[in-house]
C-alpha positions in Angstrom: 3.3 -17.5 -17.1 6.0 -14.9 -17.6 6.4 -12.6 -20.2 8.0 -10.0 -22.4 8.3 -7.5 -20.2 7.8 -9.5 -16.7 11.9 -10.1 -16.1 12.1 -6.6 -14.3 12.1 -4.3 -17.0 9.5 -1.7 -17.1 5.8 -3.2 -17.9 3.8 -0.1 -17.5 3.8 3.3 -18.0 1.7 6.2 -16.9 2.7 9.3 -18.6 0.9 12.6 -17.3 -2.5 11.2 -16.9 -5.0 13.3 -15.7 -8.7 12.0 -15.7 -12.1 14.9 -15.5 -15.4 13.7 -14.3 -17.2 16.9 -15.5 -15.6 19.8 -13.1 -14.2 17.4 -10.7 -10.3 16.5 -11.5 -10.0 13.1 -10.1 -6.5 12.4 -11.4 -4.0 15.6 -11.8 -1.6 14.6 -14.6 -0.1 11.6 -12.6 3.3 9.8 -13.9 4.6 6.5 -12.5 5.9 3.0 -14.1 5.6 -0.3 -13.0 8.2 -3.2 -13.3 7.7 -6.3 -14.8 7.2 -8.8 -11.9 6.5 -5.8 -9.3 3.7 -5.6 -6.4 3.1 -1.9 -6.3 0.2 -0.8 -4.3 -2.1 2.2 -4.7 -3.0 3.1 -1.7 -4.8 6.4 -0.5 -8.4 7.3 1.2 -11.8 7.2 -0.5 -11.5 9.7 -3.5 -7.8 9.8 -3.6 -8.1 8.8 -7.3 -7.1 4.9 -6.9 -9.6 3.2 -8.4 -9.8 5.8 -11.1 -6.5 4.8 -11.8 -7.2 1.2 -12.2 -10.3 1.4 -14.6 -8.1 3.7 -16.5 -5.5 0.7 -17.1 -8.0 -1.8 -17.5 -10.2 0.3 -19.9 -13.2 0.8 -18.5 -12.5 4.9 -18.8 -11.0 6.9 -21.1 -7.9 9.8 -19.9 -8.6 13.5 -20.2 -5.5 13.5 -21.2 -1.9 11.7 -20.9 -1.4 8.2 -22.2 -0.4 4.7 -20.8 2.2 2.4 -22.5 2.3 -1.3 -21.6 5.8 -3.5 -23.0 6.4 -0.8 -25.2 3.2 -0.3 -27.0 0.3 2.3 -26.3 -2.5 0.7 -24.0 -4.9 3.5 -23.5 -6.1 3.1 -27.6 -7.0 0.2 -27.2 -10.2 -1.4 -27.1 -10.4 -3.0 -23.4 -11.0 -6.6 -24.6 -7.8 -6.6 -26.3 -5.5 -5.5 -23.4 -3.3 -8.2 -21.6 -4.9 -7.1 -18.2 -7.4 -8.5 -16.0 -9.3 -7.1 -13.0 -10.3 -8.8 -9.7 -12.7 -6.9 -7.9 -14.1 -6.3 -4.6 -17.4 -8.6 -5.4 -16.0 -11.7 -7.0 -19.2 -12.4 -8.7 -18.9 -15.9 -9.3 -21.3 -17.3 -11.5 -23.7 -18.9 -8.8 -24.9 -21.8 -11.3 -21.6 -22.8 -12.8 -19.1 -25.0 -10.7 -15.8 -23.6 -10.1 -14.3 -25.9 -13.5 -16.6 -23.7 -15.8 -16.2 -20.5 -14.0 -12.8 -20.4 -14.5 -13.0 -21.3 -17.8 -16.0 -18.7 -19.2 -13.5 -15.8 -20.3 -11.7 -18.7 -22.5 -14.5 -19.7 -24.1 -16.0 -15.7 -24.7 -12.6 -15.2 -26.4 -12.7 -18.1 -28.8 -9.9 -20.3 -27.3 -9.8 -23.9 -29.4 -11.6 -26.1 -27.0 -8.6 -28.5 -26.8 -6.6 -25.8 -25.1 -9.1 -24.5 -22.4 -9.0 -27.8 -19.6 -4.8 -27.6 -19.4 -5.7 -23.7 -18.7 -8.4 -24.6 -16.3 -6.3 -26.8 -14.6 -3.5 -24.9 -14.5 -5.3 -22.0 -13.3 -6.7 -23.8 -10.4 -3.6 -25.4 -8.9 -1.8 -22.1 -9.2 -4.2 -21.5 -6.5 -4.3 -24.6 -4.6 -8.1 -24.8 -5.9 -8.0 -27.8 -8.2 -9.8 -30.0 -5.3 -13.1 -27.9 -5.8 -13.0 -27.5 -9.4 -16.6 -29.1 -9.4 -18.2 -27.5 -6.5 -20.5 -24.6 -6.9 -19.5 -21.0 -5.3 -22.1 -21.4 -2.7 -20.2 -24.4 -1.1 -16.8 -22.2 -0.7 -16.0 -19.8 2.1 -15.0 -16.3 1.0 -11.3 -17.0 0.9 -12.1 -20.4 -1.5 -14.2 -17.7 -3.9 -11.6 -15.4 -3.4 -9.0 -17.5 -4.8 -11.4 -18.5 -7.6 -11.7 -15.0 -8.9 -7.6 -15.1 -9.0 -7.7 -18.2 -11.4 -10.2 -16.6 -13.2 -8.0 -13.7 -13.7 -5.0 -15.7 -14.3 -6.3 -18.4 -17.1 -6.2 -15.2 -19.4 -2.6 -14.9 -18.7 -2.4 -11.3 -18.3 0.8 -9.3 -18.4 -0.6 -7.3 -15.2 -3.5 -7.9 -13.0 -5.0 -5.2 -11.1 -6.8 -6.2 -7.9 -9.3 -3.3 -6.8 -9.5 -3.7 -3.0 -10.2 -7.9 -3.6 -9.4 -8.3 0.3 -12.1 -6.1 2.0 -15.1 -8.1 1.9 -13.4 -10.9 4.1 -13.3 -11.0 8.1 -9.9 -10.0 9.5 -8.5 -13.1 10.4 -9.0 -14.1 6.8 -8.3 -11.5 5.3 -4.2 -11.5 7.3 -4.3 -15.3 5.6 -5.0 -14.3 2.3 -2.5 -11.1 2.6 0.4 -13.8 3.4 -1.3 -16.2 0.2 -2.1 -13.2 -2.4 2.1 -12.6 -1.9 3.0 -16.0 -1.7 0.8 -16.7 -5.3 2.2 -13.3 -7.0 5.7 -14.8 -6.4 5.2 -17.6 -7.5 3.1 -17.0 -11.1 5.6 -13.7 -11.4 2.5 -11.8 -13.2 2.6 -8.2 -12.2 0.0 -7.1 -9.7 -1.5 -3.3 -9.2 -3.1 -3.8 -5.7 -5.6 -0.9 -4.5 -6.3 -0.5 -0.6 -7.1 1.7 1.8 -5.6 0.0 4.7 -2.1 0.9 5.1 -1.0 -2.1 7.2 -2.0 -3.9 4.1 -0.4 -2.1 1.8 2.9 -2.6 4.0 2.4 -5.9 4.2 2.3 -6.5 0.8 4.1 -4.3 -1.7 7.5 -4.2 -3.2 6.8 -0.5 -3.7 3.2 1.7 -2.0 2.2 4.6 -4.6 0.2 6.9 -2.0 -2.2 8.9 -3.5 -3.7 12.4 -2.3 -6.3 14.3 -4.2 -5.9 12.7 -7.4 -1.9 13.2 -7.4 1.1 11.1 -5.8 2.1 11.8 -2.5 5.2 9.7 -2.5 6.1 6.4 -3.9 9.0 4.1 -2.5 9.1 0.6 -0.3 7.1 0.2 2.1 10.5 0.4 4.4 11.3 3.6 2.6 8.2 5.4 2.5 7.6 4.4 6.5 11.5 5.5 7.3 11.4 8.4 5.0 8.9 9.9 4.8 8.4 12.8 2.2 5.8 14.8 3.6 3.2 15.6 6.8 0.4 14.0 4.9 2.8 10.1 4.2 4.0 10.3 7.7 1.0 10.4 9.2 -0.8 8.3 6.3 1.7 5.5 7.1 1.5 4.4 10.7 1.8 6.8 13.7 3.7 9.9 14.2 4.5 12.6 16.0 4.8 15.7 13.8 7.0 18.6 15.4 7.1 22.3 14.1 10.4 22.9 15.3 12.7 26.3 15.0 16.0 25.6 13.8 18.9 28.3 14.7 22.5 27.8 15.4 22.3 24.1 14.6 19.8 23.3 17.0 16.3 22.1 16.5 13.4 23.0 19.0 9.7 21.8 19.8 8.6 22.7 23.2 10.7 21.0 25.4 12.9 19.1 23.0 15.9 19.9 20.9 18.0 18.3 19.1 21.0 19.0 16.9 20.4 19.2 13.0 22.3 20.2 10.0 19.1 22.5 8.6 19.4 26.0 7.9 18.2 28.4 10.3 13.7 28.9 9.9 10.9 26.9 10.8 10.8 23.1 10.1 8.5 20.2 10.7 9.7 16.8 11.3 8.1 13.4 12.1 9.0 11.1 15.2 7.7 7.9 15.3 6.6 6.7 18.9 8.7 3.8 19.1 11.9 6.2 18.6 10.7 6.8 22.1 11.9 5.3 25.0 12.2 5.8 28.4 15.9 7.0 29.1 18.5 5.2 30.4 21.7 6.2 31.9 23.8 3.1 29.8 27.2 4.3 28.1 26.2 2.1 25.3 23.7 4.7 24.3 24.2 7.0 21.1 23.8 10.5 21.2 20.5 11.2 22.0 17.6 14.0 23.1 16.2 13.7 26.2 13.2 15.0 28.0 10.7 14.7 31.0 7.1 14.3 30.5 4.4 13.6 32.2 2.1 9.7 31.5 -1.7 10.7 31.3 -2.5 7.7 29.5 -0.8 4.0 28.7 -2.7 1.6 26.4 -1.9 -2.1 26.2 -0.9 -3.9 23.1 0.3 -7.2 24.0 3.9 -7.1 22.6 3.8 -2.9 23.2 2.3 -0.3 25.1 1.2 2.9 23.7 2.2 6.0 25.9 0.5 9.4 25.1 2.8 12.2 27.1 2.0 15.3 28.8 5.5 17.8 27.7 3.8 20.5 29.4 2.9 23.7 27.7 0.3 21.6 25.7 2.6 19.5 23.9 1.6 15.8 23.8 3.7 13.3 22.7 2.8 9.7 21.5 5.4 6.8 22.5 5.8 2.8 22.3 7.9 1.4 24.4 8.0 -2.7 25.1 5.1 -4.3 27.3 5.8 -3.1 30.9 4.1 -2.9 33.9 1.2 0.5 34.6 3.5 3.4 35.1 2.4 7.3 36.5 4.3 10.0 37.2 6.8 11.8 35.8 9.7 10.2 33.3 12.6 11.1 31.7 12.2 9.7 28.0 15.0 9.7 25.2 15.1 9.2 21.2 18.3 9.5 19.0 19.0 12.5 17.5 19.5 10.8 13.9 15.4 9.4 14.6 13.7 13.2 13.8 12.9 13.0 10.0 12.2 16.5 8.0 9.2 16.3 6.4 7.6 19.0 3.9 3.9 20.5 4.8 2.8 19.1 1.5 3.7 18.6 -2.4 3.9 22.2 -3.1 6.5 22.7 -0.6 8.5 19.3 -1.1 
């Protein structure tokens, strides 16, 4: 299944694409490459421009302007029949009267492929996805994560160079759908075809990626590992796009950061700053010696919510500053605490692009 291109290289390549749906500029002249092999994840909220993005690359729309390059040759001229790409979609749609067998192998036989080629496809295909078993029942006998993995095969008899998946997850219940996460990555390893994943959810998008491509208003936000982009991120909008934060408008002077009642020490120049804290940099302070240098503060519990492993604390700073914490499962507290975070756990942030 691998190919020119797929050994780590650069597969794909969006150069200044910007996309116009009359007045409305869905896609601002938007640049990023793929690598061949690579889980990259678009990910952004309804209208950020991700699926736009996708129907771009599979050719079902044409760029305002811009152009895409796939292995070294422009894709956006071609006709989208003839591009080594392949879409799964939300809505698997299955052909209800076919068995799985013959609905894995329809796009073979629309493209002409000699007959005596097609079954060692098929049958590839299918144990790719552990679906060879069912290959003669009918869609209506398969649960949504047996259809879900039929779509894949589907998809991946063509043998694509990339295969964009256009939120295929989100019509499954959640416990499923955390199995098929942990199986979509598993398959994508193992058949090494590049995947373009779109999602909403973040925590899927975390879960799954090499590298997330968040999208805001038809441009990228920021695009790095999931570790990376959680860590560090680049602006108000990621931080708070990617998990939890607490974002803090500080006043740096003399080497000194300050938010209400904390300060900390920082190497920014003197000015207004904003900076993101995760809660679980956050814990209740301790007195060991073993402790790095660290902030500390007192604050008052109005709320602590249970999470099994965690408990989320929202904390009253006084002055109306609230603060948002996770600490380890522990038993109700109230009152007042002295809480602590390194002073290294603070991460500047920029208000948006413009000012990044």
């Amino acid at each position: 299944m691998h190919d020119a291109g797929a050994a780590g290289g650069t597969l794909l390549e969006v150069r200044g694409v910007s996309k116009r749906f009359g007045a409305a500029e869905v896609l601002k002249s938007l640049s990023l490459q793929i690598a061949g092999g690579e889980f990259l994840t678009l990910l952004g909220e309804s209208g950020s421009g991700k699926t736009t993005l996708l129907r771009l690359i599979a050719g079902f729309e044409q760029p305002s302007s811009g152009e895409i390059w796939m292995d070294g040759e422009r894709l956006d001229t071609q006709a989208a029949h003839r591009r080594r790409v392949n879409t799964v979609f939300q809505h698997y749609a299955l052909f209800p009267h076919l068995n799985v067998r013959d609905n894995v192998a329809y796009g073979l036989r629309v493209t002409n492929t000699p007959k005596n080629e097609i079954a060692g496809r098929v049958d590839e295909a299918l144990r790719m996805v552990k679906m060879s078993e069912f290959a003669d029942a009918r869609p209506s006998r398969l649960s949504g994560g047996q259809q879900q993995r039929v779509a894949l095969a589907r998809a991946l008899v063509n043998r694509p160079k990339l295969l964009l998946l256009d939120e295929p997850l989100s019509a499954l219940d959640a416990n499923l759908r955390k199995e098929m996460q942990s199986e979509l990555k598993s398959l994508q390893r193992e058949v090494g075809v590049t995947f373009l994943f779109v999602t909403h959810d973040q925590e899927e998008a975390m879960a799954l990626s090499d590298r997330i491509a968040l999208l805001r208003n038809g441009a990228l936000e920021q695009i790095a590992s999931p570790r990376e982009i959680y860590a560090r991120p680049a602006t108000a909008y990621a931080a708070q796009f990617i998990g939890q934060t607490n974002l803090l408008s500080a006043t740096v002077r003399d080497g000194a950061a300050g938010c209400g009642v904390l300060s900390w020490p920082t190497a920014a120049p003197d000015g207004a700053a904003l900076y993101s804290l995760r809660p679980e940099a956050i814990q209740l302070a301790t007195d060991s010696a073993n402790v790095p240098p660290a902030a500390r503060f007192h604050g008052t519990i109005r709320q602590q919510i249970y999470g099994g492993s965690t408990e989320l604390l929202e904390i009253d700073c006084g002055g109306g500053q609230l603060l948002r914490a996770r600490i380890p499962a522990c038993e109700p507290l109230n009152g007042v605490f002295e809480f602590m975070f390194s002073i290294e756990d603070p991460i500047r942030v920029s208000e948006s692009l413009e000012t990044s």
